[in-house]
C-alpha positions in Angstrom: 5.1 22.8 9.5 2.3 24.7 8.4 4.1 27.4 6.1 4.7 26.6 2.5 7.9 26.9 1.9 8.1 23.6 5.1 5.6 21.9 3.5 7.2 21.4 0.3 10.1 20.5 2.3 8.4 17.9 4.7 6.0 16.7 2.4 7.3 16.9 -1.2 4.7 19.1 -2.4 3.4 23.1 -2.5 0.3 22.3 -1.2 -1.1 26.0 -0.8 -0.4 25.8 -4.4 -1.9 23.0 -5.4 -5.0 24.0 -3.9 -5.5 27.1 -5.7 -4.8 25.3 -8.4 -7.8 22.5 -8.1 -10.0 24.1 -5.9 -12.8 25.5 -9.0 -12.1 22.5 -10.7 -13.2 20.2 -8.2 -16.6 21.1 -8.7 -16.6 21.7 -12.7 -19.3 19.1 -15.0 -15.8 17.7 -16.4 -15.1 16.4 -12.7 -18.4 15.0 -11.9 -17.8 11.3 -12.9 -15.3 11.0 -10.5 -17.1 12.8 -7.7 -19.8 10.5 -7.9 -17.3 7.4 -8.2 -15.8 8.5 -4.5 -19.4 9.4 -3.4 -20.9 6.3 -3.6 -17.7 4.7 -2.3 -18.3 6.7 0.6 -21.4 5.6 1.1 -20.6 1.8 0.3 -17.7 1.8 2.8 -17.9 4.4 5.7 -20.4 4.3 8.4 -20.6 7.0 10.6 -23.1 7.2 13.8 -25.6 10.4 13.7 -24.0 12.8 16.1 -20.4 11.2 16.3 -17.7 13.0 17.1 -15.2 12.8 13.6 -11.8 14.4 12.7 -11.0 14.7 9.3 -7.3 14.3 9.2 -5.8 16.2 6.1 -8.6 17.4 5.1 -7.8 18.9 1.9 -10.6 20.7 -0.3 -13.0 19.2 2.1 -14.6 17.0 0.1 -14.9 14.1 3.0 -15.7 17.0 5.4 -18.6 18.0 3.5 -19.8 14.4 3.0 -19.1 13.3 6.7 -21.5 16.8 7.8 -24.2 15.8 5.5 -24.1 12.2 6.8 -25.2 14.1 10.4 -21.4 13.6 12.0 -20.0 16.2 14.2 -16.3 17.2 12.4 -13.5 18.4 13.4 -10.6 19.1 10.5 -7.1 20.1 10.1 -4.4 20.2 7.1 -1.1 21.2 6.7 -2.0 23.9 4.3 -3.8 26.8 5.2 -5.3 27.6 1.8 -7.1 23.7 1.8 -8.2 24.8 5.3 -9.5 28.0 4.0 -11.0 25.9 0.8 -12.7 23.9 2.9 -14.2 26.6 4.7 -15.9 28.2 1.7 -16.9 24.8 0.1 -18.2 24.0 3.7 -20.1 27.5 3.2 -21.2 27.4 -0.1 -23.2 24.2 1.0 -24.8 25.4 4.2 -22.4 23.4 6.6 -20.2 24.3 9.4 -17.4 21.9 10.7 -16.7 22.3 15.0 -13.5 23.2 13.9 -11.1 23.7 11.2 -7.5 24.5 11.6 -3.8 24.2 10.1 -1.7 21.4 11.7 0.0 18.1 11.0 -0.7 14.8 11.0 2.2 14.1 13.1 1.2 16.5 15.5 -2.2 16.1 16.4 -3.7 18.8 18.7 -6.2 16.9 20.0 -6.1 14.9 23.1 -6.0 10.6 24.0 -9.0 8.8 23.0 -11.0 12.2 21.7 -13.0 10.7 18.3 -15.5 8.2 17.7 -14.3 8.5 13.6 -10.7 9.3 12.6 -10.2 10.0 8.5 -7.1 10.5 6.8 -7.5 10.2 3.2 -4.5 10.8 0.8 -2.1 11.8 3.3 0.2 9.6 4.9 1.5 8.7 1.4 3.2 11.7 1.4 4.2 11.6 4.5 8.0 10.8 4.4 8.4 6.6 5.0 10.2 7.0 8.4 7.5 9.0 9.8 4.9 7.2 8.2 4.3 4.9 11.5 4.4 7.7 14.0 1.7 9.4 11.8 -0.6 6.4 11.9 0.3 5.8 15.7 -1.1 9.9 16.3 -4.7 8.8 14.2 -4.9 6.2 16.5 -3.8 8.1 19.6 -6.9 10.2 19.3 -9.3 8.0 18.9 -11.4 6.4 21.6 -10.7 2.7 22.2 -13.2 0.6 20.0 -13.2 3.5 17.7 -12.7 3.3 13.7 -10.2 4.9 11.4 -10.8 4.5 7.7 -7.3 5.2 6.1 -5.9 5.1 2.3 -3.1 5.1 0.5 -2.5 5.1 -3.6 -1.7 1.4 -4.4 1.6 -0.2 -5.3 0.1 -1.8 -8.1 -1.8 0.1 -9.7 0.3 -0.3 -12.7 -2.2 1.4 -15.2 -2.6 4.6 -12.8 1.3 4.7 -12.2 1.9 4.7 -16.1 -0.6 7.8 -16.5 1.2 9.4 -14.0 4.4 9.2 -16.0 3.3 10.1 -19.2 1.3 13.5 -17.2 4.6 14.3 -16.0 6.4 13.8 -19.2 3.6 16.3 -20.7 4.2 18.8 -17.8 0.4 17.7 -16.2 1.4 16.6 -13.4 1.4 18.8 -10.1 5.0 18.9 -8.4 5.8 16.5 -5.7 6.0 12.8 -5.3 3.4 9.9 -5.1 5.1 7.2 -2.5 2.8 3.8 -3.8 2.4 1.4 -0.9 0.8 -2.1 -1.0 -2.3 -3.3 1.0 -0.2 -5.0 2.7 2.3 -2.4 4.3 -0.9 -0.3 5.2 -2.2 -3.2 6.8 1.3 -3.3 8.8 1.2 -0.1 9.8 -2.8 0.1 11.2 -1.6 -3.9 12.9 1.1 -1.5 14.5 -0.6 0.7 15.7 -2.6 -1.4 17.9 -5.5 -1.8 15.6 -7.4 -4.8 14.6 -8.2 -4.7 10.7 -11.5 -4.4 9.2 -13.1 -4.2 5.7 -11.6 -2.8 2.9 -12.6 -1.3 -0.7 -10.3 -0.4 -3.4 -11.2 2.7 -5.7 -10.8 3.7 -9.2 -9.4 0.4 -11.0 -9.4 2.2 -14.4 -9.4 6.1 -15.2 -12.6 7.0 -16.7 -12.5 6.5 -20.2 -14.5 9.5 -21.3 -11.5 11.6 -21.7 -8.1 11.4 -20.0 -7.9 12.8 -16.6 -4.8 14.8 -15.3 -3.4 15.1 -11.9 -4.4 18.6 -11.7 -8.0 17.8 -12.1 -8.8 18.6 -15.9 -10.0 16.6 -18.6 -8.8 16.3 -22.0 -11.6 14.6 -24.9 -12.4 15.4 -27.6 -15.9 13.2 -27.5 -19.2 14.9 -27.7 -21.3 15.9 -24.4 -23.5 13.0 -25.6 -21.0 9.9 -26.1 -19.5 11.1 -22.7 -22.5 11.1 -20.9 -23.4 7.2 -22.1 -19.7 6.5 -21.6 -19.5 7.7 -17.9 -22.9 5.8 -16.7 -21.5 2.5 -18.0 -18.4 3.3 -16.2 -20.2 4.0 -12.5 -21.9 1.0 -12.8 -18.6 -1.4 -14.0 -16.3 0.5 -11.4 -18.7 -0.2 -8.3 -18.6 -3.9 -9.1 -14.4 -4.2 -9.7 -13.4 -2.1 -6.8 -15.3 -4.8 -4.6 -13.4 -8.0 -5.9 -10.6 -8.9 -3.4 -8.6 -9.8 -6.1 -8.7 -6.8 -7.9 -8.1 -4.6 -4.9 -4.5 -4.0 -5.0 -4.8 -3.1 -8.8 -7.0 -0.2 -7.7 -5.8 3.5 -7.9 -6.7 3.4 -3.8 -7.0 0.9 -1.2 -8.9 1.9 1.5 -8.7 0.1 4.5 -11.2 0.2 8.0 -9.6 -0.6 11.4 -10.3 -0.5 14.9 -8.6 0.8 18.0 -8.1 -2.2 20.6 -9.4 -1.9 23.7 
């Protein structure tokens, strides 16, 4: 599955495409609110052993590659499209860092032996992967990693009415990348990680509100009209109020993520 025309198939989505069509704006000041918002979730909820062995599954732009590297982690990474891989290659460049290995393949096809990783990431992926593979994609992240190990696994939330509703109205103004969003609750992802033979862990929920310095489309732009100056007060006050919400059990679900820590039994 790793040719485009499969992937859209497979996967609902062009994702060669679609990362061409992000990969500059990733790293553009207009983005930067929300980089730091998943940076310092990073840091509040993944720990990572100096010199352990970590694959990055679906590693997109390589944004969790990059910060995994930096945090002294050995990485291996794969996605399903080779231009992410590439991406993640020159982003992994650009910043002086150099995965073990980075490669196209599938999440549902790991090509990595039993009980290989200390660390298995999958962020934003098995939400598109279709709902009756969705297990047997989970079951392979777990397959690979070493009994006792972690796997820190997402999925966009169910209710996350506010971030659904954006959605909508992107795709009624023609904002929205092609492909579909499949929205599952905490509680299915927890189902599926209990499934695989993992005992559950902590979890953090991420981006409980879009940033309200401009509106934010799917295809990584923003749209304001406020001055450099209002924006910059504006997105302080909102790092400091998101990294108290996405903490509040309560509020978890509501979240545009929930992320979710579990362990491979022994």
């Amino acid at each position: 599955m790793g040719n485009a025309s499969s992937q859209k198939t497979d996967f609902d989505k062009d994702w060669d495409g679609y990362s061409v069509l992000i990969d500059d704006r990733k790293d553009s000041p207009g983005w930067a609110v929300i980089r730091e918002a998943r940076e310092s979730h990073w840091r509040e909820l993944v720990q990572l052993p100096a010199g352990s062995h970590i694959l990055d599954a679906g590693c997109g732009n390589g944004d969790y590659t990059r910060l995994a590297l930096q945090d002294g982690a050995r990485v291996w990474a794969f996605d399903l499209s080779r231009e992410m891989v590439s991406a993640t290659e020159r982003r992994l460049a650009a910043a002086g860092l150099e995965a073990e290995e980075l490669q196209v393949a599938s999440v549902l096809e790991i090509p990595y032996p039993d009980a290989r990783f200390d660390v298995v990431l999958c962020f934003a992926v098995i939400d598109h992967v279709p709902d009756e593979r969705r297990l047997d994609a989970v079951r392979e992240l777990v397959r690979v990693l070493k009994p006792g190990g972690t796997l820190y696994i997402n999925t966009p939330n169910r209710y996350a009415y506010t971030w659904r509703a954006g959605h909508w109205l992107m795709r009624q103004l023609g904002r929205f990348p092609k492909g579909k969003i499949r929205w599952l609750s905490p509680g299915e992802l927890q189902a599926l990680c209990i499934e695989a033979d993992c005992s559950l862990g902590r979890s953090l929920g991420l981006e409980l509100l879009p940033p309200v310095s401009g509106i934010y489309t799917s295809d990584l732009e923003r749209l304001t009209v406020l001055p450099e100056s209002l924006i910059s007060v504006l997105d302080r006050w909102y790092l400091r109020v998101e990294q108290r919400l996405r903490r509040i059990d309560g509020l978890k679900p509501f979240c545009f993520h929930y992320f979710l820590e579990a362990t491979k039994r022994d």
